[in-house]
FIDOBA-187679 format. One line per 3 residues: their letters; for each residue x, y negated, z of C-alpha. Coordinates in steps of 0.1 Angstrom, whole numbers, plus 5000, padded with zeros to 4 digits. Each point is the difference from the previous one (the first is absolute). Layout:
<atoms>
A	X,Y,Z  ...
</atoms>
This chain:
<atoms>
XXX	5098,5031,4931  4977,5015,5028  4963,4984,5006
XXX	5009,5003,5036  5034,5003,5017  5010,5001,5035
XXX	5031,4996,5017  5011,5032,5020  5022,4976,5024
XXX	4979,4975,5013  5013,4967,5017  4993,4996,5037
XXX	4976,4970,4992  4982,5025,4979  4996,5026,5021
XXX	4987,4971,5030  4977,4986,4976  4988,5037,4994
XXX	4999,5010,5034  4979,4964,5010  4975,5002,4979
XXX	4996,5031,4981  5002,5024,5025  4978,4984,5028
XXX	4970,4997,4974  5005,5034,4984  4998,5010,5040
XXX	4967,4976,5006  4982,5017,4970  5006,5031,5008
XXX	4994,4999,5035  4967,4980,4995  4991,5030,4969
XXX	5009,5025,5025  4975,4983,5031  4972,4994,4978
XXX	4999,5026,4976  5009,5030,5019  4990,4983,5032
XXX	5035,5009,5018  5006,4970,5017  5026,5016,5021
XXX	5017,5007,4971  4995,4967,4981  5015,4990,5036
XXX	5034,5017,4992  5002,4994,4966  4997,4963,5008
XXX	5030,5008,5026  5022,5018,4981  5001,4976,4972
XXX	5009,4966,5023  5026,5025,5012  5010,5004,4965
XXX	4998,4963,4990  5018,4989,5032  5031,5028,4995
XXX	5002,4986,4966  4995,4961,5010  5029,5003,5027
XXX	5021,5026,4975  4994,4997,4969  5016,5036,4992
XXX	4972,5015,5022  4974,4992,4970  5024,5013,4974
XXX	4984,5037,4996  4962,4986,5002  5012,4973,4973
XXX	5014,5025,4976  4974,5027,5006  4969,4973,4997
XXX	5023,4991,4961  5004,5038,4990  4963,5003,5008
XXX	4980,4970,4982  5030,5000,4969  4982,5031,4983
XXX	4969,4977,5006  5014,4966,4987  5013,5020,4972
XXX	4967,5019,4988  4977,4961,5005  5023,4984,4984
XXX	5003,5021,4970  4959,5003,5002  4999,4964,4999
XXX	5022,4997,4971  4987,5024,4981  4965,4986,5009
XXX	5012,4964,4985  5012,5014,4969  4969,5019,4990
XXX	4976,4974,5014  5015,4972,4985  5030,5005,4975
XXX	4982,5027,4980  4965,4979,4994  5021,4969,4990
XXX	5018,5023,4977  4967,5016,4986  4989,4962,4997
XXX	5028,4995,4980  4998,5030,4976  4961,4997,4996
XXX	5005,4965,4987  5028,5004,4975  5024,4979,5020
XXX	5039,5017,5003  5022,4972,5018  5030,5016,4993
XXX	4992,5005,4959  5007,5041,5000  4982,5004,4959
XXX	5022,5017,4976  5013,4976,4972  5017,5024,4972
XXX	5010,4969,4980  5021,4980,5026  5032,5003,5002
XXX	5004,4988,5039  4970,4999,5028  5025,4973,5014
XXX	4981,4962,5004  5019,4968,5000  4994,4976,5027
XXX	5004,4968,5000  5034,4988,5018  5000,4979,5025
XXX	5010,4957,4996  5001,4992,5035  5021,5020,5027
XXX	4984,4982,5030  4970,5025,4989  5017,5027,5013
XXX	4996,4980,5038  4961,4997,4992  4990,5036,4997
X	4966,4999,5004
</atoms>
């Protein structure tokens, strides 16, 4: 099981959505990083252009937005994939590993690990269970 999958065959609502509203503001940044940073306003100009172009062509057909949909996936997917195993690994060392230290530093072992040479069976009886309509009331 992947973090992040993608599909590599899009469905034409897909690809609109895509072309309506990613492409035009991907176009808009850019254009307005491109006029105010660099100061190219021509430029910004036909950035702007090129990507209503873009969004319209993929509006009216949908298959027109298929190679900027898969080359804007194959492009952030190494991304997705490196954030969300940075945020994963970031949860488990800033959160599981101090409960466990908790744990350890104050004696406590929920699942009863210790070593008993003189039983014969770690196996522990539970109490069965009178009423089936408990199995409906879970929690």
């Amino acid at each position: 099981m992947a973090l992040i999958e993608f599909d590599r065959e899009p469905t034409d609502r897909q690809l609109r959505q895509f072309a309506g509203i990613v492409i035009p503001l991907c176009g808009l940044l850019l254009a307005v990083l491109v006029a105010w940073r660099l100061g190219r306003h021509v430029a910004g100009c036909g950035i702007l252009a090129g990507s209503a172009l873009i969004a319209l062509g993929g509006l009216w057909r949908p298959a027109l937005a298929r190679p900027v949909y898969l080359g804007w996936m194959y492009a952030s997917y190494p991304i997705g994939w490196v954030v969300g195993h940075v945020i994963m690994g970031a949860v488990f060392f800033l959160v599981v590993t101090p409960i466990g230290w908790l744990l350890r530093a104050s004696g406590r072992d929920p699942l009863r690990r210790t070593f008993e040479a003189s039983r014969t069976s770690y196996w522990e009886e539970r109490p069965a269970v009178d009423d089936p309509a408990r199995y409906f009331r879970q929690f």
